[in-house]
ZATOR-281606 format. One record per residue (C-alpha): residue number from 1; x, y, z. Coordinates in steps of 0.001 Angstrom, whole numbers. Layout:
residues N
NUM_X_Y_Z $
...
This chain:
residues 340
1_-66000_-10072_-67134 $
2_-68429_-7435_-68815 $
3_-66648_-4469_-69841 $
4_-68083_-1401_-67695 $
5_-66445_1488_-69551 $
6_-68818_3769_-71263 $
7_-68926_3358_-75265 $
8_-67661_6529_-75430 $
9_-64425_6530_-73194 $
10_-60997_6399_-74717 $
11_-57863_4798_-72764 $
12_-54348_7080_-72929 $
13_-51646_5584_-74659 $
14_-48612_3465_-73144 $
15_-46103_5701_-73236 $
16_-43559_2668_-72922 $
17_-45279_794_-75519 $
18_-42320_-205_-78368 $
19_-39578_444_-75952 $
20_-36539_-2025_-76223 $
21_-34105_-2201_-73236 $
22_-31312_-3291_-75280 $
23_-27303_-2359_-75497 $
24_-28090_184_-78059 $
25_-30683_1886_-76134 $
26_-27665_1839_-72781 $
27_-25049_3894_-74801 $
28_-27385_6229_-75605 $
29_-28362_7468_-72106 $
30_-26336_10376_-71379 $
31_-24570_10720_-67134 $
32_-24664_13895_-65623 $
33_-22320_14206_-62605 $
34_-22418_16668_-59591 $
35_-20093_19573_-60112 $
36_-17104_20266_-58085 $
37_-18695_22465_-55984 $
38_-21671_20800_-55607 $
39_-19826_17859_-54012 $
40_-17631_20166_-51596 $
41_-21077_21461_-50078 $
42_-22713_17993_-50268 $
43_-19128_16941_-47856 $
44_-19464_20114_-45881 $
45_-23156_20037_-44933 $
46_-22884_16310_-43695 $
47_-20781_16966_-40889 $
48_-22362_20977_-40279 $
49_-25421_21868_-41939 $
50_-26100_24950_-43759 $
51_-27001_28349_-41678 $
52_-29174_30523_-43376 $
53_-28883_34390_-43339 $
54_-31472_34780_-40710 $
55_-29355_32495_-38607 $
56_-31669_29092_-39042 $
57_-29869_25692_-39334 $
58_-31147_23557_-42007 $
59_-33384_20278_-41546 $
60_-33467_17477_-43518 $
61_-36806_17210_-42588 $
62_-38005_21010_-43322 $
63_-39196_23452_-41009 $
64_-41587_21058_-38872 $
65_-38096_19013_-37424 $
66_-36094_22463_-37126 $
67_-39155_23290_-34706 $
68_-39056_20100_-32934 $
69_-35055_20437_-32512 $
70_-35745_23750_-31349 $
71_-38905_22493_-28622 $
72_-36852_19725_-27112 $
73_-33683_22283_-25589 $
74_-34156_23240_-22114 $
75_-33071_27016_-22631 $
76_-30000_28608_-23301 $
77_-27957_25536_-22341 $
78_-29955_23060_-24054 $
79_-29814_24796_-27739 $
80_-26122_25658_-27019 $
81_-24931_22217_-26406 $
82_-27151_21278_-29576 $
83_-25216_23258_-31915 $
84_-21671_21669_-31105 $
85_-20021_19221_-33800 $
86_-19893_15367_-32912 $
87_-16345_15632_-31841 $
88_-17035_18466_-29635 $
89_-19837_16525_-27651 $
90_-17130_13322_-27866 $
91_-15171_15169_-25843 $
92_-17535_17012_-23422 $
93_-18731_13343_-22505 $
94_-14768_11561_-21962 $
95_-14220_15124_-19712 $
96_-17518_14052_-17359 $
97_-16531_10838_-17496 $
98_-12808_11252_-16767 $
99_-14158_13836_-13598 $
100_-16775_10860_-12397 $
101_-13921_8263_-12518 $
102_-11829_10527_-9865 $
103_-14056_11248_-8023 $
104_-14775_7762_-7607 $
105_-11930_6888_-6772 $
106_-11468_9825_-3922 $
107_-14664_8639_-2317 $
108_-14141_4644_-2719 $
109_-11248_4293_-2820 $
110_-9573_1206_-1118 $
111_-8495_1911_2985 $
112_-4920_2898_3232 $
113_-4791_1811_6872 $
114_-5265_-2040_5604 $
115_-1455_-1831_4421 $
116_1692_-2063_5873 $
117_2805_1149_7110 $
118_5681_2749_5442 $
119_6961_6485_5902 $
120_7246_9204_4163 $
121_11264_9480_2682 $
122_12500_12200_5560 $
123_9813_11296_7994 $
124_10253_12140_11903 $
125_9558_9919_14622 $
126_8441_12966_16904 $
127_9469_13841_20309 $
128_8999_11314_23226 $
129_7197_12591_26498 $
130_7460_11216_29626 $
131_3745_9755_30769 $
132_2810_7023_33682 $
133_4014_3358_33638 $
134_862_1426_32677 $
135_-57_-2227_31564 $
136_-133_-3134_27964 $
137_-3264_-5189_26683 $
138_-1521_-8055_25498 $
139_1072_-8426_28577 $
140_3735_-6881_29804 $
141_4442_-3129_31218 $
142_5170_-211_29604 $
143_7406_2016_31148 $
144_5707_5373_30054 $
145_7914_6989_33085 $
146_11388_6895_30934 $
147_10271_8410_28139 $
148_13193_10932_26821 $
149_15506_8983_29077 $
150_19322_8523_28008 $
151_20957_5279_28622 $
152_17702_3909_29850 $
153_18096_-265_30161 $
154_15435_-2252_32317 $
155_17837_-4717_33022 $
156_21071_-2971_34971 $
157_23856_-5117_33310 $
158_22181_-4871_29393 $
159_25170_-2440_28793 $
160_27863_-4638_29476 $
161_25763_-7424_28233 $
162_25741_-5749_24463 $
163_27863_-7725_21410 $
164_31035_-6277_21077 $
165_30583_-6980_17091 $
166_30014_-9683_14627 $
167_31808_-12586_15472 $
168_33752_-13978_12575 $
169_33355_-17375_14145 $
170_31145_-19784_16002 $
171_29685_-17912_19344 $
172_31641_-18656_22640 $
173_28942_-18794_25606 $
174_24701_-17845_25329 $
175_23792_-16119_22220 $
176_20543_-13973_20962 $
177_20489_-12190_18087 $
178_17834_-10881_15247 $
179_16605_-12675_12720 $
180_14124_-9785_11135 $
181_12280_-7203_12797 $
182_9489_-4508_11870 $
183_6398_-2730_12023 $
184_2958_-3858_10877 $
185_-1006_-3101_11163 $
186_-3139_-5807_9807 $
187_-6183_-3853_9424 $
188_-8105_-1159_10344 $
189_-9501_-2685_13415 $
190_-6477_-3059_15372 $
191_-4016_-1030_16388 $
192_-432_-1266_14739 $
193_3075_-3493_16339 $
194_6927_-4021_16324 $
195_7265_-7758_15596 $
196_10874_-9119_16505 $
197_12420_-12592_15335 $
198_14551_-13925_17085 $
199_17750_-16720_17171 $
200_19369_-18181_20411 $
201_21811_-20760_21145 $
202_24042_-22126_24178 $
203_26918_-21735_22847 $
204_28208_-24474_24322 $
205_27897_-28565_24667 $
206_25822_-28316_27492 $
207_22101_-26698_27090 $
208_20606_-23509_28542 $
209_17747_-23629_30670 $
210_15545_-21331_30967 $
211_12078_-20296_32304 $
212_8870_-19763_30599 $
213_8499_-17242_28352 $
214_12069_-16075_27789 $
215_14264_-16118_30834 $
216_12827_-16086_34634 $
217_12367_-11764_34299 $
218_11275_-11936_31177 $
219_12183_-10066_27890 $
220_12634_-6646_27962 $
221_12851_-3831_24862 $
222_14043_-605_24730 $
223_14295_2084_21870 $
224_16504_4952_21696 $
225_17184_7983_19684 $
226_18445_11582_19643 $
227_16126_12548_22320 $
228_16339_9814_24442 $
229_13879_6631_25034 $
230_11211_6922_22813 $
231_9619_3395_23492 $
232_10038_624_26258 $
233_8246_-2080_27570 $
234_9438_-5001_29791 $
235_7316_-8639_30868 $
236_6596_-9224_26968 $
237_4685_-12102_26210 $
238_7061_-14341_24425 $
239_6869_-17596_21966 $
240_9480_-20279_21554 $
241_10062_-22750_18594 $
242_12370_-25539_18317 $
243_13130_-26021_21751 $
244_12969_-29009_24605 $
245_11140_-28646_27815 $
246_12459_-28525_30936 $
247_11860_-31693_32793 $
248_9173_-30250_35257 $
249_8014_-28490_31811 $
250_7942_-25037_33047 $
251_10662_-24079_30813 $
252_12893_-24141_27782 $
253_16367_-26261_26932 $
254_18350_-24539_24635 $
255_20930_-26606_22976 $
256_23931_-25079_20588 $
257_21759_-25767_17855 $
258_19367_-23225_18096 $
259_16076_-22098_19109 $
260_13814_-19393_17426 $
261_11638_-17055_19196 $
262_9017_-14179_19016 $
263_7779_-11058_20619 $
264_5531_-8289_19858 $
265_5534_-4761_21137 $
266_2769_-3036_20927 $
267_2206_397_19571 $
268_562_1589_23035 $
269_4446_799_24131 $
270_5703_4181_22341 $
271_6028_7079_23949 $
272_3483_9997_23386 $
273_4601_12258_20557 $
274_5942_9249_18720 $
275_5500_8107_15086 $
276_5405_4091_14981 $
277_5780_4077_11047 $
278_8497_6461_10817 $
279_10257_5136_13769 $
280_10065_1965_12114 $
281_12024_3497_9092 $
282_14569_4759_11565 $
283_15595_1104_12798 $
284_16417_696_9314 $
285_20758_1014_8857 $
286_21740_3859_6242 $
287_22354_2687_2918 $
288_23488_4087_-658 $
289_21913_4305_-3655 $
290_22835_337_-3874 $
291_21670_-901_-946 $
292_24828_-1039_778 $
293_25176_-188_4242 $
294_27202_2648_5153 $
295_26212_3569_8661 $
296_24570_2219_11704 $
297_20189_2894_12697 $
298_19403_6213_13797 $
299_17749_4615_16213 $
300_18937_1700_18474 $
301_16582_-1011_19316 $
302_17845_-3501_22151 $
303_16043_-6491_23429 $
304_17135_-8617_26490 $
305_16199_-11350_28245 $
306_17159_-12564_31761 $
307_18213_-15692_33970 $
308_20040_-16558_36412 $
309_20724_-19806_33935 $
310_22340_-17503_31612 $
311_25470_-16595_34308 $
312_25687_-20260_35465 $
313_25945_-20956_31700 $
314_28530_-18457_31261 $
315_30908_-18639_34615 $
316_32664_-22368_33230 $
317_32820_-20864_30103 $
318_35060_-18182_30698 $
319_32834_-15698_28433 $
320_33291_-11501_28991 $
321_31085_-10013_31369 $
322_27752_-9921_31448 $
323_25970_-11105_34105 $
324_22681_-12983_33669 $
325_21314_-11146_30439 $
326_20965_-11977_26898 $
327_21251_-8834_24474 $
328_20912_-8508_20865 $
329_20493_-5100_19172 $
330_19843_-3626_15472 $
331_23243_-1759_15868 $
332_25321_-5391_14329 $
333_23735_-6843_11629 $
334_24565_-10206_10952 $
335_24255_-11308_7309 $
336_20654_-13082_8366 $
337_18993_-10113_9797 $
338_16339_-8717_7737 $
339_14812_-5373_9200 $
340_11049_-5530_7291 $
């Protein structure tokens, strides 16, 4: 290519012309380190930068991204929450989130009624008040009227009827007794119940007959406390397990093995003014601090059923008084009864 310089033009010299990079030339280059000081501020102004006197924070970038820091605040607050260190916004944010996550929880959170009721350690049942008898939706009467009642029993004999105490042998004569026995609410939807277990026997060689559900009048509950009848309910739809029909299959044969069976009372069976939870706590036998009982339920809970089978049954048998009715109460607690 032509050379289009004028004649007269001189080029500047290389000022690295000659130069040798070599060990010699290394050692000779002199290292100047930061000062003492200097490295303090250099530490200090990475994690806060410098203030000037006229109260201006310092920018990497100069003045132009001071004035955009200042632009994008929103006011007061905005510059303000601009100026705090990194650990002070760290913990501004965990605060808001710590105040979102209770919240959350207060709104959302899951439906208590969806559980098991349990009271409250010192819990009341209330005060029972008399109201009208009335059918209960699932069967059965409740006898509203006896509310606050003493002594109340819908069967006449259920007194004399009652176990004299835990039998340290093999039950002379028709038997009933609990097996487990509580309070529950499924959901939300329906309205909570006393569920009651139950065992029965003969007592004897020959079986028991009785009539559908439980006995000809049906099964009968009553619960009492220091101011009287605070739930009852008689008719109560019953269910049977483990036993024989009757040969025209309108009933049950109860053989000294065993049957089990199960009823439900209602909550609409209470009387008004009447906890169900805490009453269910009151069934419950005093205890100590291990679990041992030391005292009978605050509140009694019979159940009874009725036949006229039931004093046939008896009368060869020589057994106490009692008539027709089968009783077993929370008041003896055989070594298989589990109040839940």
């Amino acid at each position: 290519m032509p050379d289009r310089r004028p004649p007269d033009a001189v080029e500047p010299p290389d000022p690295f012309e000659g130069l040798v990079l070599d060990e010699e030339f290394i050692r000779s280059a002199t290292v100047s380190e930061p000062s003492a000081r200097t490295r303090m501020l250099t530490e200090r102004w990475r994690h806060e930068p410098p203030v000037d006197p006229g109260g201006r924070r310092w920018s990497q970038d100069g003045p132009a991204r001071a004035r955009r820091t200042r632009r994008s605040g929103s006011g007061r607050f905005g510059t303000r929450f601009r100026t705090l260190s990194r650990g002070e916004r760290w913990t501004a944010v965990l605060g808001v989130l710590i105040v979102l996550l209770v919240a959350g929880g207060l709104l959302f959170g899951p439906n208590r009624a969806h559980t098991p009721q349990v009271a409250s350690p010192g819990t009341r049942p209330g005060s029972p008040r008399p109201t009208a008898d009335q059918a209960l939706p699932g069967g059965g009467t409740f006898a509203g009227s006896k509310c606050g009642q003493h002594g109340y029993h819908h069967f006449p004999t259920t007194a004399d009827a009652l176990p004299a105490g835990e039998s340290a042998g093999k039950p002379t004569g028709p038997w009933l007794r609990f097996t487990s026995y509580g309070y529950q609410r499924p959901d939300a939807d329906r309205p909570g119940e006393f569920v009651f277990d139950l065992e029965l026997g003969s007592g004897s060689d020959a079986p028991l007959a009785l009539a559908a559900p439980l006995g000809s009048a049906g099964v009968a509950v009553e619960i009492e406390g220091p101011n009287g009848v605070v739930a009852a309910a008689h008719g109560l739809p019953t269910t049977v397990d483990g036993a024989a029909h009757t040969p025209d299959g309108r009933g049950w044969l109860i053989t000294d093995g065993g049957a089990t069976a199960h009823v439900v009372l209602p909550a609409a069976a209470l009387c008004p003014g009447v906890d169900a939870p805490a009453l269910a706590a009151g069934l419950t036998p005093r205890t100590d601090a291990d679990q041992n009982v030391t005292g009978p339920a605050p509140y009694t809970l019979t159940l009874s059923a009725a036949d006229p089978e039931i004093a046939e049954l008896r009368r060869p048998l020589g057994t106490r008084s009692g008539g027709e009715v089968l009783v077993a109460t929370n008041q003896l607690l055989p070594a298989v009864a589990k109040p839940v």
